[in-house]
C-alpha positions in Angstrom: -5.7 -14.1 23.6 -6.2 -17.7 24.0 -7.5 -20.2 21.0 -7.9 -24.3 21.0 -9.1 -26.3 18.2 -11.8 -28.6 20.2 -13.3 -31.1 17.6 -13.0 -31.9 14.3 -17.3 -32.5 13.6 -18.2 -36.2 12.8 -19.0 -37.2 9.6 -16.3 -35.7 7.2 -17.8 -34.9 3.9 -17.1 -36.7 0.9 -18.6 -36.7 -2.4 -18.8 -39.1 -5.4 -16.1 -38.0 -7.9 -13.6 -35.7 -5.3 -10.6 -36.8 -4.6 -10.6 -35.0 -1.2 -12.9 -34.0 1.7 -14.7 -31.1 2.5 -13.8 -30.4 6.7 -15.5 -28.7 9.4 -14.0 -27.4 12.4 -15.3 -26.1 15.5 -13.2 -24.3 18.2 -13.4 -21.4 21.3 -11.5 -18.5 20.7 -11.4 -16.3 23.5 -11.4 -12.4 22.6 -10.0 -9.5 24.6 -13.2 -7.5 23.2 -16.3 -9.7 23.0 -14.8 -12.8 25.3 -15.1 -16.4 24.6 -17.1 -17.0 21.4 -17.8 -20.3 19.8 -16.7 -20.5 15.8 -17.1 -23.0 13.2 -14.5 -23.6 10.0 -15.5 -24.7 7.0 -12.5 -25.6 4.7 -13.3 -26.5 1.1 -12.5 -30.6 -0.5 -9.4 -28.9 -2.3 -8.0 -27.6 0.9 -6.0 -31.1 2.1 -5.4 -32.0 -1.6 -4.2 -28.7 -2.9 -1.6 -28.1 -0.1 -0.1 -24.8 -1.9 -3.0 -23.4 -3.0 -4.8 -20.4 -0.6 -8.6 -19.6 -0.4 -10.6 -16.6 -0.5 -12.2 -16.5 2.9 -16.3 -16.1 3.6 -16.8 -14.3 7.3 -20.7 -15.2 8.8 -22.6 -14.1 11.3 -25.3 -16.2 13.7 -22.5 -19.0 13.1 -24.5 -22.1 15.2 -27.4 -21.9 12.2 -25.0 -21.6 8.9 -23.8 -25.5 8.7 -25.3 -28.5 8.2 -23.7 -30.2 11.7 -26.2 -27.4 13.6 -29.4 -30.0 12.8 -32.5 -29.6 11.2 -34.3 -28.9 14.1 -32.3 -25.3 14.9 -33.3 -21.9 14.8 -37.0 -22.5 15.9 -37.6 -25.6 13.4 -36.0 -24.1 10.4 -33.1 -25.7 10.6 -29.5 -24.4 9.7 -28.1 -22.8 6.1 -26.9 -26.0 5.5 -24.0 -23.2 3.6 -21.4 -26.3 3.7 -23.6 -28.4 1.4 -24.8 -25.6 -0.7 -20.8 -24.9 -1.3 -19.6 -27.9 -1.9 -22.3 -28.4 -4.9 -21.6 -25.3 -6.7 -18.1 -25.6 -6.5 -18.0 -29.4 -7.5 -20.1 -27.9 -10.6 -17.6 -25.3 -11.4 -20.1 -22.8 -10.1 -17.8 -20.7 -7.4 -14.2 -21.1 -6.7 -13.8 -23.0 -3.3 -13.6 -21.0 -0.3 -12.9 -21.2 3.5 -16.1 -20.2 5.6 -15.6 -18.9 8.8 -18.8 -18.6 11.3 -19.4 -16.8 14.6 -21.6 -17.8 17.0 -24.0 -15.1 18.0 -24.2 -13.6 21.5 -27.4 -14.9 22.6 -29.3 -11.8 24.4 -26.8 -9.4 23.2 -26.7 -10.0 19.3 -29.1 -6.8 18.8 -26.8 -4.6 20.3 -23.6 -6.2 18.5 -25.3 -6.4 15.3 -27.2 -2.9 15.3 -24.5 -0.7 14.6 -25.1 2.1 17.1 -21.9 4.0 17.3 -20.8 5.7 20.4 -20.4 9.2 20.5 -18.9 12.3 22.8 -16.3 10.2 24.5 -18.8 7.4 25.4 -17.5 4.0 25.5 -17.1 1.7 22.7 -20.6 -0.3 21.9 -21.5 -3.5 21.6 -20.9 -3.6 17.8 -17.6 -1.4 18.0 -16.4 -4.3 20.3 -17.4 -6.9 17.6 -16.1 -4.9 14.7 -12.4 -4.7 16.7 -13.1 -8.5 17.4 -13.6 -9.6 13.8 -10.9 -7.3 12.1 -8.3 -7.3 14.7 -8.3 -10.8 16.3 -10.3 -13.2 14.0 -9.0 -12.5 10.4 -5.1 -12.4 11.7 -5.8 -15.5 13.4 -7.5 -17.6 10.6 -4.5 -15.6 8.1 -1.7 -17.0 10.4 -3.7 -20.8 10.9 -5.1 -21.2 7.6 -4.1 -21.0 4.0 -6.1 -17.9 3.0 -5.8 -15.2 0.7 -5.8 -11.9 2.4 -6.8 -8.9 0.6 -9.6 -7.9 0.9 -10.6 -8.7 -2.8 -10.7 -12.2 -1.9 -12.6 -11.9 1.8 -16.0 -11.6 2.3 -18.9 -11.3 5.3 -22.7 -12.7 5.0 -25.5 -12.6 7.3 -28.9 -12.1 7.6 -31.6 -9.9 9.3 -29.6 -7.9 11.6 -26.6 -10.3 10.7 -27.1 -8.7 6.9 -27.2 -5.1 7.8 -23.8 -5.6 9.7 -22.7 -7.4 7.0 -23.1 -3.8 5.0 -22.2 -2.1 8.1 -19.1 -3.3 8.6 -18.0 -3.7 5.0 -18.8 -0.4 4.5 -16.6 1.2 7.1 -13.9 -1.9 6.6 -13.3 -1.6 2.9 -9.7 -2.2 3.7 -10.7 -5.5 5.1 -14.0 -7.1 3.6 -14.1 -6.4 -0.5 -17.6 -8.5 -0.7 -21.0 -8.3 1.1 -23.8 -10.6 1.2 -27.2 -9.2 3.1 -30.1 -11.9 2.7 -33.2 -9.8 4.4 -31.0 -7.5 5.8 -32.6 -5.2 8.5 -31.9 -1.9 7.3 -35.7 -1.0 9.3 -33.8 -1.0 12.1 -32.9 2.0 14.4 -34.8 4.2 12.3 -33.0 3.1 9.0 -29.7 4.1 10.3 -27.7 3.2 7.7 -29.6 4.3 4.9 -30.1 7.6 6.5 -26.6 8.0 7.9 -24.4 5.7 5.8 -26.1 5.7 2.3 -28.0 8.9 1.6 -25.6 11.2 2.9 -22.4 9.9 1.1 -21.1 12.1 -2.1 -17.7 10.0 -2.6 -16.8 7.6 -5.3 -17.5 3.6 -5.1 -16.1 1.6 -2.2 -14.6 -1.5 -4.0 -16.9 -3.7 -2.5 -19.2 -6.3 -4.5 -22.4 -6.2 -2.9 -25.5 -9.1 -3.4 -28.5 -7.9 -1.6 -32.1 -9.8 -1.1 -34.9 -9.8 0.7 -38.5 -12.2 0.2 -42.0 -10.5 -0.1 -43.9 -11.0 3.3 -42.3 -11.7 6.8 -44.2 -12.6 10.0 -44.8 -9.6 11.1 -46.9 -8.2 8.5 -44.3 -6.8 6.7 -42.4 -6.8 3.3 -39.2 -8.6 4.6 -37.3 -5.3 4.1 -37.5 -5.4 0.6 -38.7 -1.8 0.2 -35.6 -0.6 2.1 -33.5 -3.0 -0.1 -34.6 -1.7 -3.0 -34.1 1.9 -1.7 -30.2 0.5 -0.9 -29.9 -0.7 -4.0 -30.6 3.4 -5.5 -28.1 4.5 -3.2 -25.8 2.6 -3.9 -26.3 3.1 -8.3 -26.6 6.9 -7.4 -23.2 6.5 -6.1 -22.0 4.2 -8.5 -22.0 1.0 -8.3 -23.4 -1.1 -11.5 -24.9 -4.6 -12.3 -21.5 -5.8 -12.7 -20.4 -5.5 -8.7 -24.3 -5.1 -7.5 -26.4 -7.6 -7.8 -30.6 -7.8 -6.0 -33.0 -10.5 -5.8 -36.6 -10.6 -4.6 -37.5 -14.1 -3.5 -41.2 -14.8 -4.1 -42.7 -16.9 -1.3 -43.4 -20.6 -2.2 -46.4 -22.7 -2.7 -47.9 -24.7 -0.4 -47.2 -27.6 -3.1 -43.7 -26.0 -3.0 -43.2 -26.4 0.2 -44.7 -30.0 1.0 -41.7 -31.0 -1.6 -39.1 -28.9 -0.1 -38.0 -31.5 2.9 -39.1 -28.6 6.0 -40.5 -30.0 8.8 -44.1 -30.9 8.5 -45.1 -28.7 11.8 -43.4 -25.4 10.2 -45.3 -25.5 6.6 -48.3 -23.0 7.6 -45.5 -20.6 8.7 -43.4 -21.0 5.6 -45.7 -18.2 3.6 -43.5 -15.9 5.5 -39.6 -15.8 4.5 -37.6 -14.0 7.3 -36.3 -17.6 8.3 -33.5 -20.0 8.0 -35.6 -21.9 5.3 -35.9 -19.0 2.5 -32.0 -17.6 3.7 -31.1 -22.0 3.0 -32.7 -22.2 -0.6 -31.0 -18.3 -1.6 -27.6 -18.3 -0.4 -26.2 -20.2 -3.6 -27.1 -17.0 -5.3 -24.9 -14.6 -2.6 -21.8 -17.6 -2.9 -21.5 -17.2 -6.9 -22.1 -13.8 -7.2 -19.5 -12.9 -4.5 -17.3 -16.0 -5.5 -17.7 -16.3 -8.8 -15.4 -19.2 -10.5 -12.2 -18.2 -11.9 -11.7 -17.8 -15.4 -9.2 -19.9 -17.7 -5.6 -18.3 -17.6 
């Protein structure tokens, strides 16, 4: 397995009132599973100030659109999550504890079949998404536990994505309690493959809770024609109260689309406004995600 930091990105972020930088990292990390795959580190302002203190860890998916160094001009004119700005806000307002963010660069024609979640079956050879699974729990998190100051249990280590990125999110989660304790699905494609995971994950369990904390959302119209998943959201979010999870380790949100007044304000690209009715897009998953961060990351209470 080979790994070498390349770059430290330009422009090291630094806010009025810290007393310390907010860094992002970018580097190749060559996996015995999935190859070479670009990744991008976020680590909080506290991280170089607070030199014995560890961080929870935030896993992402589709990791060239979560940060602000991808451009505003990504992802087809949405531009990126901008999740590094978004963090260092809430947690310079004592709205989330600070966190390291780790993102993975998608696989370009073959992120359906990694993200999906087909499992093979009768002998058949590991899939896609079994290969990116092993990747993520097996190489990845040991490696950023052995380079970075992280807290490891699974309590304190989360994965976020969206679309098909979301329903892996859930997927994996779900089968890696032991490794990811918090799940973040923003529009989360649980339409896909004939609702696989509803059908064959949710519906047909009968055990008690997984300790996960799970924040789900979807928006109301997509450009397709459809209801940006929120029906089978909603339908996720029965399951999972049928089984038992509560308000207190569950949370959903149904994002409204915004005006056209609302988005003239909102800083998108002139060119992308007419299409902005529709929400399965960087732009809606960059104004929501504060809502995943401090409901997974909530800030610590007072000792």
């Amino acid at each position: 397995m080979k790994m070498r930091l390349l770059v430290l990105i330009s422009g090291l972020l630094c806010f009025a009132g810290l007393s310390s930088r907010a860094t992002l990292l970018e580097t190749n990390f060559t996996s015995k599973y999935i190859g070479a795959r670009g990744i991008h580190i976020y680590l909080p302002p506290a991280y170089d100030s607070q030199s014995q203190r560890r961080f929870p860890v935030l896993y992402l998916h589709d990791g060239q659109n979560v940060f602000s160094s991808a451009g505003t001009n990504c992802a087809f004119g949405w531009g990126s999550w901008e999740l590094d700005k978004t963090a260092d806000e809430l947690s310079r307002g004592g709205r989330m504890r600070e966190v390291i963010m780790v993102a993975v660069d998608n696989a370009g024609a073959r992120r359906l079949e990694e993200y999906s979640g087909r499992r093979g079956t009768n002998g058949a050879p590991p899939t896609a998404y079994e290969n990116y699974s092993r990747f993520l729990c097996e190489e990845l998190k040991p490696w950023v536990d052995q380079q970075f100051r992280t807290l490891r249990k699974a309590k304190d280590t989360g994965v976020m994505g969206s679309s098909l990125g979301g329903l892996i999110s859930v997927t994996l989660a779900w089968e890696h309690p032991e490794t990811f304790g918090n799940i973040a699905g923003l529009s989360s494609s649980f339409s896909y493959n004939k609702t696989n995971f509803l059908s064959d994950g949710l519906r047909t369990y009968s055990g008690k809770p997984k300790p996960l904390r799970i924040y789900l959302d979807s928006g109301m119209a997509d450009f397709m024609g459809g209801d940006d998943n929120r029906a089978l959201t909603q339908q996720a979010v029965i399951e999972l109260k049928r089984i038992g999870w509560t308000d207190q380790n569950l949370e959903l949100f149904v994002d409204p689309p915004l005006t056209p007044e609302q988005i003239e304000k909102s800083g998108l690209r002139r060119d992308k406004w007419s299409e902005a009715r529709t929400q399965h897009n960087e732009f809606y998953w960059r104004l929501r995600a504060w809502q995943a961060l401090t409901f997974l990351f909530p800030p610590e209470k007072p000792k």
